[in-house]
C-alpha positions as CSV (number, residue, x, y, z in Angstrom):
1,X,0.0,0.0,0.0
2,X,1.2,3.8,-1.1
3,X,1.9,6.6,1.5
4,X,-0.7,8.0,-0.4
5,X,-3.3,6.1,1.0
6,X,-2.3,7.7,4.5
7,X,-2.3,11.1,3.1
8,X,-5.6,10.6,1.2
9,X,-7.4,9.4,4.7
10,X,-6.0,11.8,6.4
11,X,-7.1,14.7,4.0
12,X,-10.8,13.0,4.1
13,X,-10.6,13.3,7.4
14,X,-10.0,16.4,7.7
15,X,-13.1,17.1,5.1
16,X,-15.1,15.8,7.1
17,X,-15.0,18.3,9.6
18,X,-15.7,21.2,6.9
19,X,-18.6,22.6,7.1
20,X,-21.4,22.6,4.7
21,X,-20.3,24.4,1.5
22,X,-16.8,24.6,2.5
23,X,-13.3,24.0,1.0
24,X,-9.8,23.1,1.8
25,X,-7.0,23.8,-1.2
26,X,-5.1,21.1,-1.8
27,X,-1.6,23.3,-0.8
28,X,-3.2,23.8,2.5
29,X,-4.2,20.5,3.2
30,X,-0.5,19.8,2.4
31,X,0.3,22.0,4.9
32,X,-1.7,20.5,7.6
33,X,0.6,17.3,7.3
34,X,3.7,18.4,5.9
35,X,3.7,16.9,3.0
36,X,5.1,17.7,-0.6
37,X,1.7,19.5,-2.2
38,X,2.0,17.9,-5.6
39,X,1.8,14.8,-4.6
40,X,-1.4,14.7,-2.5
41,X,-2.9,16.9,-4.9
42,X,-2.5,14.1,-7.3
43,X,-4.2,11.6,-4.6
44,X,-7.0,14.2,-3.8
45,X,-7.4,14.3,-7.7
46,X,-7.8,10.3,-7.9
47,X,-10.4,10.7,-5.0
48,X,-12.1,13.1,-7.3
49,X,-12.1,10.8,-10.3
50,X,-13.8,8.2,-8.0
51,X,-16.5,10.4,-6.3
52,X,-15.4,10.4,-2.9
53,X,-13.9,14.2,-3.5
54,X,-15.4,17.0,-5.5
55,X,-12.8,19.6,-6.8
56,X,-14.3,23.3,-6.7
57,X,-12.8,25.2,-9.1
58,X,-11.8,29.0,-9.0
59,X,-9.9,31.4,-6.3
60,X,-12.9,30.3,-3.8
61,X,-12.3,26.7,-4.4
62,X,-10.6,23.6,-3.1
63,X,-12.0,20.5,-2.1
64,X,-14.7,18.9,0.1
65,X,-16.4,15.6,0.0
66,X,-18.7,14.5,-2.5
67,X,-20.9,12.1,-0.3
68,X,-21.7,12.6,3.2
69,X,-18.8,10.7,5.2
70,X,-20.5,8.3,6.8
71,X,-21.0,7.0,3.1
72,X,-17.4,7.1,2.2
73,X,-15.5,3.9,3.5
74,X,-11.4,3.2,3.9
75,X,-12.0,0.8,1.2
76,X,-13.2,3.5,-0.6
77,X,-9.9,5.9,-0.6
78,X,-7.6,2.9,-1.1
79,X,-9.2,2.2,-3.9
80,X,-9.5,5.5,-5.5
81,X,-5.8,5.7,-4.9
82,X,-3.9,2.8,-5.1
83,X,-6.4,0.9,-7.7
84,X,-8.4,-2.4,-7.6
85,X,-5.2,-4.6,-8.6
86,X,-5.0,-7.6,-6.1
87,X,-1.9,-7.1,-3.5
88,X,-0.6,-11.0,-4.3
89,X,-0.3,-12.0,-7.5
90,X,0.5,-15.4,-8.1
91,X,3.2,-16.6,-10.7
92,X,2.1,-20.1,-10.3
93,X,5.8,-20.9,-9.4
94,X,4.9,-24.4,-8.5
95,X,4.6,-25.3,-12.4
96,X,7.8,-24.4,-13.1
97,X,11.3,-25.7,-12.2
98,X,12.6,-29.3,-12.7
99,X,10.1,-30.8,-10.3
100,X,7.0,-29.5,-12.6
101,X,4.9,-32.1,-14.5
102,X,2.5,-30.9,-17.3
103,X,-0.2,-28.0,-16.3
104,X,-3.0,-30.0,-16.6
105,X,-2.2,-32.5,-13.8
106,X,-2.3,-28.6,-12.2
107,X,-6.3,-28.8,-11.1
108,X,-6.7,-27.0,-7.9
109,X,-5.9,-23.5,-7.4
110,X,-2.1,-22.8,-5.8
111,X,-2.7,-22.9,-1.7
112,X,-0.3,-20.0,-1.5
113,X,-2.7,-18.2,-3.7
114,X,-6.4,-19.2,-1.9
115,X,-5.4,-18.5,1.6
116,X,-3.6,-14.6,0.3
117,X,-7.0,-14.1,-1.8
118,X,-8.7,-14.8,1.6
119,X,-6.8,-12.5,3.2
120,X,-7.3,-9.7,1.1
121,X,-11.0,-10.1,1.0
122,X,-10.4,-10.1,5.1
123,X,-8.9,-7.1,4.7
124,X,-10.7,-5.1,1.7
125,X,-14.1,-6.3,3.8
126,X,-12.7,-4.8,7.3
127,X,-11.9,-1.7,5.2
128,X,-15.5,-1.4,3.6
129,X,-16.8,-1.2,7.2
130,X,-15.4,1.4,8.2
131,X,-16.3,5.0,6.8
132,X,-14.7,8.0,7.3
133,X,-17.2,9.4,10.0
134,X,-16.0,6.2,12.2
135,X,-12.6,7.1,11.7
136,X,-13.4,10.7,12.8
137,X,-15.3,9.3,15.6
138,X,-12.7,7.4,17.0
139,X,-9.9,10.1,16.8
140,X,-11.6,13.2,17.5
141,X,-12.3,12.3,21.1
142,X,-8.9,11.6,21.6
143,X,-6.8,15.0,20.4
144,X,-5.1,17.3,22.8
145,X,-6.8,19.9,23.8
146,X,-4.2,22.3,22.6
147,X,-4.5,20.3,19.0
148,X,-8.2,21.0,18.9
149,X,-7.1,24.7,19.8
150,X,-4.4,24.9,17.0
151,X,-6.6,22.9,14.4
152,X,-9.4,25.3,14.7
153,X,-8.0,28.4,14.6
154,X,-5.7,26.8,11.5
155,X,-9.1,25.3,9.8
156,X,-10.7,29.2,10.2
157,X,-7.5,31.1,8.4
158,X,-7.2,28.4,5.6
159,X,-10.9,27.6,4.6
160,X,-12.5,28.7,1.5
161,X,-16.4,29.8,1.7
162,X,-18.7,30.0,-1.2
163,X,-22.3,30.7,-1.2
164,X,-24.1,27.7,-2.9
């Protein structure tokens, strides 16, 4: 998994907490983490693609969820960011070498390969139950004081109203 699928929870996170009708630019949502801005703007432009994000064009504009976040899973921005591709892929590396015998005698699926597809529909399923209103549920309570203090008054200065 990419160190963009950190950044790109993190960021919808931190969405989350917007307000109605508000936006966050991508350079300050960089800023929030310390992180190189062209490179999460790229993630927050794949979580646009999918529909998690919505980009908001103009001086006024940023970005903000697309779906309220209790409809946006984990599954959802690891997806939108690192792809559907499978994180095992077998090579079938039992049919080869100078023990192999002809494919066909080959009629169950590789071991190695059932129990990692288990695992990853484990894992993609844990992911899918949990949305990112959970996640914000569960941290939220937990943040210094002086955190809440310093996010707030950041999240005030770096906002981007619009009337809708």
């Amino acid at each position: 998994m990419s160190e963009g699928v950190e950044w790109a929870l993190h960021a919808t996170s931190v969405l989350a907490t917007l307000p109605t009708g508000w936006t966050l630019p991508a350079a300050k949502l960089a800023e929030l983490h310390d992180l190189p801005a062209p490179y999460l703007a790229k993630h927050l432009q794949a979580l646009a693609r999918s529909g998690t994000l919505e980009a908001v064009p103009g001086p006024r504009g940023g970005y903000r969820l697309a779906r309220p976040a209790d409809e946006i899973t984990m599954l959802d921005v690891v997806l939108a960011v690192d792809g559907s591709t499978p994180a095992f892929r077998c090579a079938e590396i039992r049919q080869q070498g100078p023990c192999a015998v002809d494919r066909r005698h080959y009629t169950s699926r590789c071991a190695i390969h059932a129990a990692m597809a288990d695992a990853e529909a484990a894992w993609r399923a844990s992911l899918a139950s949990v949305t990112i209103a959970d996640l914000n549920e569960r941290v939220l309570p937990n943040l210094h004081p002086e955190t809440v203090s310093k996010s707030l008054t950041w999240m005030r200065e770096s906002v981007n109203t619009r009337e809708e």
